[in-house]
mmCIF file of the N, C-alpha and C atoms, coordinates in Angstrom:
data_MODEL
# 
_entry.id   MODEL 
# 
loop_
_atom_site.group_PDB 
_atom_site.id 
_atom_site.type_symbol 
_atom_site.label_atom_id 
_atom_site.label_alt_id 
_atom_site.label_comp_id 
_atom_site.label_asym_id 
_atom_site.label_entity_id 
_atom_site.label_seq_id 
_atom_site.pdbx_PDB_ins_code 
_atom_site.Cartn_x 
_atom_site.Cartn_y 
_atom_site.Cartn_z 
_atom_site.occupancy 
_atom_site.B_iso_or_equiv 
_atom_site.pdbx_formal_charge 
_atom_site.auth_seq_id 
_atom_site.auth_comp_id 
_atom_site.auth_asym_id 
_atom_site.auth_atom_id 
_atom_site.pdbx_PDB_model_num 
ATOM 1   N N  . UNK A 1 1  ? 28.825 -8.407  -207.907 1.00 0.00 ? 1  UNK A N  1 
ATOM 2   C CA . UNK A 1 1  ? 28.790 -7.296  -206.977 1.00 0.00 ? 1  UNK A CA 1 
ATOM 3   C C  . UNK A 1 1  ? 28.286 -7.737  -205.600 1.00 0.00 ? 1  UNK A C  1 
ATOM 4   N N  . UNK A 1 2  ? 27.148 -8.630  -205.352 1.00 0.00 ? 2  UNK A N  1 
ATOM 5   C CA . UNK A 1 2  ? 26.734 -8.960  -204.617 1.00 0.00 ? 2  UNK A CA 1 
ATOM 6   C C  . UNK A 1 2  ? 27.955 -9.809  -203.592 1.00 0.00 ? 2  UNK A C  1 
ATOM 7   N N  . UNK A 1 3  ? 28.521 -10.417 -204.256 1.00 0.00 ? 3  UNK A N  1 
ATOM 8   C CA . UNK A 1 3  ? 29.655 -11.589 -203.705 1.00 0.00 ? 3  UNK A CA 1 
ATOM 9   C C  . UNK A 1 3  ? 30.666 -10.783 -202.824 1.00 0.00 ? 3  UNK A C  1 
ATOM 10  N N  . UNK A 1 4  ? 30.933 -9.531  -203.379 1.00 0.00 ? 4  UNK A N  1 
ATOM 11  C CA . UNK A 1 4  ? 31.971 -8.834  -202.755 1.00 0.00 ? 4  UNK A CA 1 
ATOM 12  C C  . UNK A 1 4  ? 31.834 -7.713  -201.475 1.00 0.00 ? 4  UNK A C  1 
ATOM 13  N N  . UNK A 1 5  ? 29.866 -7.512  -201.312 1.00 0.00 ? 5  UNK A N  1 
ATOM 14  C CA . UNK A 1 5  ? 29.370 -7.375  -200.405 1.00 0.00 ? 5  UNK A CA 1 
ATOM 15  C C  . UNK A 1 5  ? 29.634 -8.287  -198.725 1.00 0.00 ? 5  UNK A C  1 
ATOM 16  N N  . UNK A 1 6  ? 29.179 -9.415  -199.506 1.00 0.00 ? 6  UNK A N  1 
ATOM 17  C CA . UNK A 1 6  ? 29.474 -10.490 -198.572 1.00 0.00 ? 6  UNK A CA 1 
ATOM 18  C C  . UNK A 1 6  ? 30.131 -10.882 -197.819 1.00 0.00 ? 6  UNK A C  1 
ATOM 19  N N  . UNK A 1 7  ? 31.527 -10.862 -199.077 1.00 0.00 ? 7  UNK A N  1 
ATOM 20  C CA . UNK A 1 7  ? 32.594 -11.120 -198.367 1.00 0.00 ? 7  UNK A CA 1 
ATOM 21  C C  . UNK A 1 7  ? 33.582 -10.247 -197.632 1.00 0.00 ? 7  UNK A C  1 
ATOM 22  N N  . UNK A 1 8  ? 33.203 -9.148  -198.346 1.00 0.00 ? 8  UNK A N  1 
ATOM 23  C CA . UNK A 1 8  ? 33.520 -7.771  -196.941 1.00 0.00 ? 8  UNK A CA 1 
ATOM 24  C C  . UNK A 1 8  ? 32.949 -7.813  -195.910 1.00 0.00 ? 8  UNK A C  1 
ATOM 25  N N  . UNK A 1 9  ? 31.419 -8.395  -195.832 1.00 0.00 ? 9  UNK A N  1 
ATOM 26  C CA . UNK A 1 9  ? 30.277 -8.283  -194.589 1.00 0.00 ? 9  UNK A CA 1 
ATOM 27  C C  . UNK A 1 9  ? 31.324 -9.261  -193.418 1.00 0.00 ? 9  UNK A C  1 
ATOM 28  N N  . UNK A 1 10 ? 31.708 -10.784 -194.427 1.00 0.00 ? 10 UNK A N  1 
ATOM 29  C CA . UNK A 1 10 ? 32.386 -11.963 -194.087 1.00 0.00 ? 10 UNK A CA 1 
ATOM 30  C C  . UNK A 1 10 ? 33.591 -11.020 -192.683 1.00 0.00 ? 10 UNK A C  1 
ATOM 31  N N  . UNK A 1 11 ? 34.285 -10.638 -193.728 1.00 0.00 ? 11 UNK A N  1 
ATOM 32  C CA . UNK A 1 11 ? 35.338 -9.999  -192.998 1.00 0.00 ? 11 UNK A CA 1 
ATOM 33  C C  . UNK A 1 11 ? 35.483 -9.237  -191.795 1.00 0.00 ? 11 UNK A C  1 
ATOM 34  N N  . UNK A 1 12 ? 34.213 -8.053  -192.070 1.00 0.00 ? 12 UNK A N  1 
ATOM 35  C CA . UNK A 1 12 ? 34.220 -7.117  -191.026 1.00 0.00 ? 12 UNK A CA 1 
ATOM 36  C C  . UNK A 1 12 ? 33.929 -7.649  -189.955 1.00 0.00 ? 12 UNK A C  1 
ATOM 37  N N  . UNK A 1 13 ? 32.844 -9.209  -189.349 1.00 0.00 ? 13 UNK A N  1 
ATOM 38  C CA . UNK A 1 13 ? 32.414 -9.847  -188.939 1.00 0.00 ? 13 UNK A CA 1 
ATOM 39  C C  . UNK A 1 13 ? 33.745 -10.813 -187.874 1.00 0.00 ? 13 UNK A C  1 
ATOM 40  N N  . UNK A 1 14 ? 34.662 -11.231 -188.643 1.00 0.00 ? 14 UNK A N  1 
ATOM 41  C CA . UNK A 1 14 ? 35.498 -11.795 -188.402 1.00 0.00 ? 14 UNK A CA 1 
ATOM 42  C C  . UNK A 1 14 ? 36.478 -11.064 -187.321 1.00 0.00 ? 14 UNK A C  1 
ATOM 43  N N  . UNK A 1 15 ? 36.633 -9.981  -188.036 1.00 0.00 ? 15 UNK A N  1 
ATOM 44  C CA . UNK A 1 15 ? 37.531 -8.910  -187.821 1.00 0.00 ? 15 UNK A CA 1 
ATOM 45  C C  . UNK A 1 15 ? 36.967 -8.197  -186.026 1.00 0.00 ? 15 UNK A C  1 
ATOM 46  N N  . UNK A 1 16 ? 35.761 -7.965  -186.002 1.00 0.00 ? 16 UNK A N  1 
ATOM 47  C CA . UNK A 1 16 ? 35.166 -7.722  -185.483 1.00 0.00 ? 16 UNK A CA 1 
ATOM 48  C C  . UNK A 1 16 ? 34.661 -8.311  -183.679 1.00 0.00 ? 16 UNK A C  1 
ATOM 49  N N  . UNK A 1 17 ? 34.552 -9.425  -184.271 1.00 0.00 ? 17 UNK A N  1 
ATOM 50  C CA . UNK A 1 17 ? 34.822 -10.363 -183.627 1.00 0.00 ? 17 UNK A CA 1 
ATOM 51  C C  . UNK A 1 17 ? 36.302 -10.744 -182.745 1.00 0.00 ? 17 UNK A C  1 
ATOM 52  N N  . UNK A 1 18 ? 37.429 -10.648 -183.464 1.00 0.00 ? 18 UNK A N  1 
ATOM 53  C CA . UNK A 1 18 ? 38.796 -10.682 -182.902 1.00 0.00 ? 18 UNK A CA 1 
ATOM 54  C C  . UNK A 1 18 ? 38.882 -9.417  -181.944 1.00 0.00 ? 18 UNK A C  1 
ATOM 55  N N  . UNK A 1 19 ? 38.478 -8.182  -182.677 1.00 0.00 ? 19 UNK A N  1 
ATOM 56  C CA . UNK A 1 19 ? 38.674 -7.684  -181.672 1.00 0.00 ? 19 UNK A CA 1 
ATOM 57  C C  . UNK A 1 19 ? 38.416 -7.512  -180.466 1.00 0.00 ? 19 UNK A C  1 
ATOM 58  N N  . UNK A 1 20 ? 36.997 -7.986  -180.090 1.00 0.00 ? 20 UNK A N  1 
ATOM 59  C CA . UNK A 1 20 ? 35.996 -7.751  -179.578 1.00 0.00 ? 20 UNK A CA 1 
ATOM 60  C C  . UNK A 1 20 ? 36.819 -8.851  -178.013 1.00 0.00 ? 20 UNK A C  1 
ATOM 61  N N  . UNK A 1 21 ? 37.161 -9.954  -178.750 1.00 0.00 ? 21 UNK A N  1 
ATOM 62  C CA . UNK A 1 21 ? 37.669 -11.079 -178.012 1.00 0.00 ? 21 UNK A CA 1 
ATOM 63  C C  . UNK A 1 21 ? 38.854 -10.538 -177.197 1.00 0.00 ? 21 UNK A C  1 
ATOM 64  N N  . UNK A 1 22 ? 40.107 -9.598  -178.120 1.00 0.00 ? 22 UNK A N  1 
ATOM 65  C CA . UNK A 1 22 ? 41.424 -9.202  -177.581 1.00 0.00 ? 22 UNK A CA 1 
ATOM 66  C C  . UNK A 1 22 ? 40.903 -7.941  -176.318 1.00 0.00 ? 22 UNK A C  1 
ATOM 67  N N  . UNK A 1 23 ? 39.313 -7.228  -176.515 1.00 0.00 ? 23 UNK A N  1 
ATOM 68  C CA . UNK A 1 23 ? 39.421 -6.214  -175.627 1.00 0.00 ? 23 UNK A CA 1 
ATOM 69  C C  . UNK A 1 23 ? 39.259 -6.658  -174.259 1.00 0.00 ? 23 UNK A C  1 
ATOM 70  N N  . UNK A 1 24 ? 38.407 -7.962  -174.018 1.00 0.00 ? 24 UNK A N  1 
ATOM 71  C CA . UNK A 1 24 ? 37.814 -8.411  -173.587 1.00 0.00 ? 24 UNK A CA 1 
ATOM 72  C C  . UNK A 1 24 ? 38.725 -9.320  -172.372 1.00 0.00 ? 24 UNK A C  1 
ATOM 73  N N  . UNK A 1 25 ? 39.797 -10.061 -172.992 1.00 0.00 ? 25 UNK A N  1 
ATOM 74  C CA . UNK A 1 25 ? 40.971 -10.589 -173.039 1.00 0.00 ? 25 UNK A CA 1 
ATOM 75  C C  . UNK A 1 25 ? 41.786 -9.587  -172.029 1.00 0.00 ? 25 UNK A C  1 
ATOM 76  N N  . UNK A 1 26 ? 42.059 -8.438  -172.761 1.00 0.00 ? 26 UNK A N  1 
ATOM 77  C CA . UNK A 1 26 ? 42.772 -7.293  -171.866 1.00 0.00 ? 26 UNK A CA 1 
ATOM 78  C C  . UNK A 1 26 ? 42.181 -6.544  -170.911 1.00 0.00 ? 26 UNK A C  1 
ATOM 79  N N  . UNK A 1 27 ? 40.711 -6.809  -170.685 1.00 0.00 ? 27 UNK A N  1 
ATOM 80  C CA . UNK A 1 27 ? 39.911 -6.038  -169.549 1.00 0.00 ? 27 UNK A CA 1 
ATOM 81  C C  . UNK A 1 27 ? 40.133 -6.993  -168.588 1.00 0.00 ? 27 UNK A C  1 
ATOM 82  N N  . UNK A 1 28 ? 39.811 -8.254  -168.518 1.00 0.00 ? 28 UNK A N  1 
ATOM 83  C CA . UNK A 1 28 ? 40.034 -9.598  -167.593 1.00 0.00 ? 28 UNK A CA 1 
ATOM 84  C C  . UNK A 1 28 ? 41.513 -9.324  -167.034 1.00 0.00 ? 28 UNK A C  1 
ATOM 85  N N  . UNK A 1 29 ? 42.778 -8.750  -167.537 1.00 0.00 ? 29 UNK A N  1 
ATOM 86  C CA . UNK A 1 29 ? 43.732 -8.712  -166.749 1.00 0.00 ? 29 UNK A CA 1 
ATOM 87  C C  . UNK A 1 29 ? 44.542 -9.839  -168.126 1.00 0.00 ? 29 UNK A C  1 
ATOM 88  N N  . UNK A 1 30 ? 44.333 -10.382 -168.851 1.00 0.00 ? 30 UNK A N  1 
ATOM 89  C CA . UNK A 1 30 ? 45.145 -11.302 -169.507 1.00 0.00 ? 30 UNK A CA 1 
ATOM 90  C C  . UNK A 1 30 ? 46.310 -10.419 -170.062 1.00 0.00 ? 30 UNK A C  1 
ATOM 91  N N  . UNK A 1 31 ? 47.723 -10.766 -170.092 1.00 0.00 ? 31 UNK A N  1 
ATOM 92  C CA . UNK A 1 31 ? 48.651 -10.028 -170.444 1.00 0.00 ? 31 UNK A CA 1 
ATOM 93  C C  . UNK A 1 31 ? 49.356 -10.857 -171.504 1.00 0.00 ? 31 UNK A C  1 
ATOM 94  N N  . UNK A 1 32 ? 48.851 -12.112 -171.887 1.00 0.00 ? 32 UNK A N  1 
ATOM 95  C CA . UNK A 1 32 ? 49.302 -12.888 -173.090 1.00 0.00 ? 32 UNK A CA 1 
ATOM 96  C C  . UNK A 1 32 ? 48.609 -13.629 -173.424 1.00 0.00 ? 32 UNK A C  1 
ATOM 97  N N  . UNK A 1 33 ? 47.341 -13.153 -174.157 1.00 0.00 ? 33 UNK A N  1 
ATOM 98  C CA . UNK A 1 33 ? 46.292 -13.426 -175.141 1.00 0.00 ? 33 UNK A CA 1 
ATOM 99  C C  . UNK A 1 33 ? 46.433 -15.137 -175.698 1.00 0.00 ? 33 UNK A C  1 
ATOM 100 N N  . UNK A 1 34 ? 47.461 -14.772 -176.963 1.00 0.00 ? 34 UNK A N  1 
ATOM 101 C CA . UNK A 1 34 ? 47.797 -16.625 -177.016 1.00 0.00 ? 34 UNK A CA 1 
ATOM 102 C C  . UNK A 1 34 ? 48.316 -17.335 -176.574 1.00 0.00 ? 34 UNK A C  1 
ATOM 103 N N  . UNK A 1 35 ? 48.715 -17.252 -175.859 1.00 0.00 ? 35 UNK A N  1 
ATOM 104 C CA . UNK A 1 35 ? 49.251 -18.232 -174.236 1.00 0.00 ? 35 UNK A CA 1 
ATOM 105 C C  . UNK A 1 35 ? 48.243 -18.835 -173.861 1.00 0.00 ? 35 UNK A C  1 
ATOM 106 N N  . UNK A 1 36 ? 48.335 -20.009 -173.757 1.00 0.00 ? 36 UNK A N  1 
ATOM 107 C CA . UNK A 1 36 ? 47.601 -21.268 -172.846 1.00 0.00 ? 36 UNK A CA 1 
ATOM 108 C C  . UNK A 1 36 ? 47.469 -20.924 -171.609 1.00 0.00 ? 36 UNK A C  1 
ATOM 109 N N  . UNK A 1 37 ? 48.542 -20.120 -171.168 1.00 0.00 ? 37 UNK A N  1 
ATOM 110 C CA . UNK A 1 37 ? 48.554 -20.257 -169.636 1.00 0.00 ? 37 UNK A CA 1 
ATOM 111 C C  . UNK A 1 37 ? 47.141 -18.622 -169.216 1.00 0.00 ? 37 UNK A C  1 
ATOM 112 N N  . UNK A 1 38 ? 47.853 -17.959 -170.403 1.00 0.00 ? 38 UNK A N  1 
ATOM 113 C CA . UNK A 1 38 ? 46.760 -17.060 -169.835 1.00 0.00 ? 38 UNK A CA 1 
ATOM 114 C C  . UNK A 1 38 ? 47.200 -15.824 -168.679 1.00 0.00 ? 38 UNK A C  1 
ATOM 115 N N  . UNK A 1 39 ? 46.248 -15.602 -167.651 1.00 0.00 ? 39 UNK A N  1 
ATOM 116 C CA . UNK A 1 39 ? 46.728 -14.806 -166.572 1.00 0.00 ? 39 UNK A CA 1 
ATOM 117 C C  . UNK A 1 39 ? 48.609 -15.127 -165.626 1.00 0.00 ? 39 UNK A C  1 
ATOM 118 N N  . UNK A 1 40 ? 48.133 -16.707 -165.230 1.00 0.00 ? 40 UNK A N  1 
ATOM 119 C CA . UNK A 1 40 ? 49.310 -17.178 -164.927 1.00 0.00 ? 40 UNK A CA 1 
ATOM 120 C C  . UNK A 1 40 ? 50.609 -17.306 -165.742 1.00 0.00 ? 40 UNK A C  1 
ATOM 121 N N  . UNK A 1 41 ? 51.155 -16.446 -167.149 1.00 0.00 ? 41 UNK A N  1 
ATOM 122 C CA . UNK A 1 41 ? 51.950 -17.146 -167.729 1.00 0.00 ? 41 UNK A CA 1 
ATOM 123 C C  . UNK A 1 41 ? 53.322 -16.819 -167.245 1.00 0.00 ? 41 UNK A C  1 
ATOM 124 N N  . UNK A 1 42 ? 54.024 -17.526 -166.689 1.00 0.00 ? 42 UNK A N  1 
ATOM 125 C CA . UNK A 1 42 ? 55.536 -17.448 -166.088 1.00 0.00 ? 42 UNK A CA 1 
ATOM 126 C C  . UNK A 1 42 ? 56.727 -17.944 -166.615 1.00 0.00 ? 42 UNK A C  1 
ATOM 127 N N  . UNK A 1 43 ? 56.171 -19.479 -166.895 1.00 0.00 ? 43 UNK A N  1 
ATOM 128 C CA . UNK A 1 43 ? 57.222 -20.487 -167.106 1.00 0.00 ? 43 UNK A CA 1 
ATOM 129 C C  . UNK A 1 43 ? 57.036 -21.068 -168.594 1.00 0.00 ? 43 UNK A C  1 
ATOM 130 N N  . UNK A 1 44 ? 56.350 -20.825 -169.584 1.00 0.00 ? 44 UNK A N  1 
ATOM 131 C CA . UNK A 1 44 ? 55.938 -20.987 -171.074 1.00 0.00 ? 44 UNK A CA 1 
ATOM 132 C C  . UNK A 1 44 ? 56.998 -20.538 -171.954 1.00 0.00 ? 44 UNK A C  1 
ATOM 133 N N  . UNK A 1 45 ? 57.165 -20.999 -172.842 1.00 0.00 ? 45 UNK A N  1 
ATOM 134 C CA . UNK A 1 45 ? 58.172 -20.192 -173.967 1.00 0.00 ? 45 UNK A CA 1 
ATOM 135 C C  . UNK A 1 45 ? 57.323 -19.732 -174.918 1.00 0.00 ? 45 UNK A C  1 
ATOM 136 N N  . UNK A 1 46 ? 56.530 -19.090 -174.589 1.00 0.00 ? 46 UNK A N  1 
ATOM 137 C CA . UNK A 1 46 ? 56.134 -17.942 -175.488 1.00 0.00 ? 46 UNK A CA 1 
ATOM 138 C C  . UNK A 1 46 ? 56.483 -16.702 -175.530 1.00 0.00 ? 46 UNK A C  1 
ATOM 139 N N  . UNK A 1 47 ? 57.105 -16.224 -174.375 1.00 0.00 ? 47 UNK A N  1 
ATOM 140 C CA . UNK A 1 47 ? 57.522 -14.634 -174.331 1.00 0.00 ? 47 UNK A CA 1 
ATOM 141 C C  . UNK A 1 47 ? 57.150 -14.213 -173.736 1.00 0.00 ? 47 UNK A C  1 
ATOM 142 N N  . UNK A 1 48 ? 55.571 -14.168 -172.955 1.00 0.00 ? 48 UNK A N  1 
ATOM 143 C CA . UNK A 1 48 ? 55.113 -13.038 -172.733 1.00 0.00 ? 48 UNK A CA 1 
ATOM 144 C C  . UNK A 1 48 ? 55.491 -12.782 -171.326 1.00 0.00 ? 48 UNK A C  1 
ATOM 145 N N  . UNK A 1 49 ? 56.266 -13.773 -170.413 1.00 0.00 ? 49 UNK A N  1 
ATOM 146 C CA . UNK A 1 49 ? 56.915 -13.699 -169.089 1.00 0.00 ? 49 UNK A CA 1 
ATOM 147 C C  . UNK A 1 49 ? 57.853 -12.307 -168.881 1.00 0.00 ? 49 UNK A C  1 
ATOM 148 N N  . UNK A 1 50 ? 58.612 -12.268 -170.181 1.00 0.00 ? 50 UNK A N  1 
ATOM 149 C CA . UNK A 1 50 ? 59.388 -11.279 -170.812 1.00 0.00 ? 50 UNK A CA 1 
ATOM 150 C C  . UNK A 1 50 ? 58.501 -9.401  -170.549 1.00 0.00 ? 50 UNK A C  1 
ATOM 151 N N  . UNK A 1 51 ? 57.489 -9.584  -170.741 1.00 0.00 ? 51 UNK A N  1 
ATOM 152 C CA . UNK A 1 51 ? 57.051 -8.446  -170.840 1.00 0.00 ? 51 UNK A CA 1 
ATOM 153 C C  . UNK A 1 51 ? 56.611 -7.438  -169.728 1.00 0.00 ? 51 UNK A C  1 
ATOM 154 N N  . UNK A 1 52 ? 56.872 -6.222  -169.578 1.00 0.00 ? 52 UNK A N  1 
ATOM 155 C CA . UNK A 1 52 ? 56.578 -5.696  -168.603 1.00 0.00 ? 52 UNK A CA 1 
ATOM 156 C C  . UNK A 1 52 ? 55.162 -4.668  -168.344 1.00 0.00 ? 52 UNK A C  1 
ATOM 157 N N  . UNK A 1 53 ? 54.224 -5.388  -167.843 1.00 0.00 ? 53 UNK A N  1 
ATOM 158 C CA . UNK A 1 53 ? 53.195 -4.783  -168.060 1.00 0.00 ? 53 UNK A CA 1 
ATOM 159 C C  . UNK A 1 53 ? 52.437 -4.972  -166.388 1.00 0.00 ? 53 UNK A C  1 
# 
């Protein structure tokens, strides 16, 4: 019982954390999070050049 405490604690933590990073991410102006490039992304093949935001 104890273990499954944990590893929910584990999770929410994790979870928690991501988000915390993506709001943070999108307050700064970042419009493609996993992009290397970041604020500047234009010329990357990731997509997010694609997007209209």
């Amino acid at each position: 019982m104890l273990e499954n405490i944990i590893i929910v604690a584990v999770v929410l933590v994790i979870v928690g954390a991501a988000s915390l990073y993506i709001y943070k991410a999108k307050k700064n102006g970042n419009k493609c999070i996993g992009c290397s490039a970041g604020k500047s992304c234009k010329s990357c093949n990731c997509g997010c050049s694609e997007q209209k935001k």
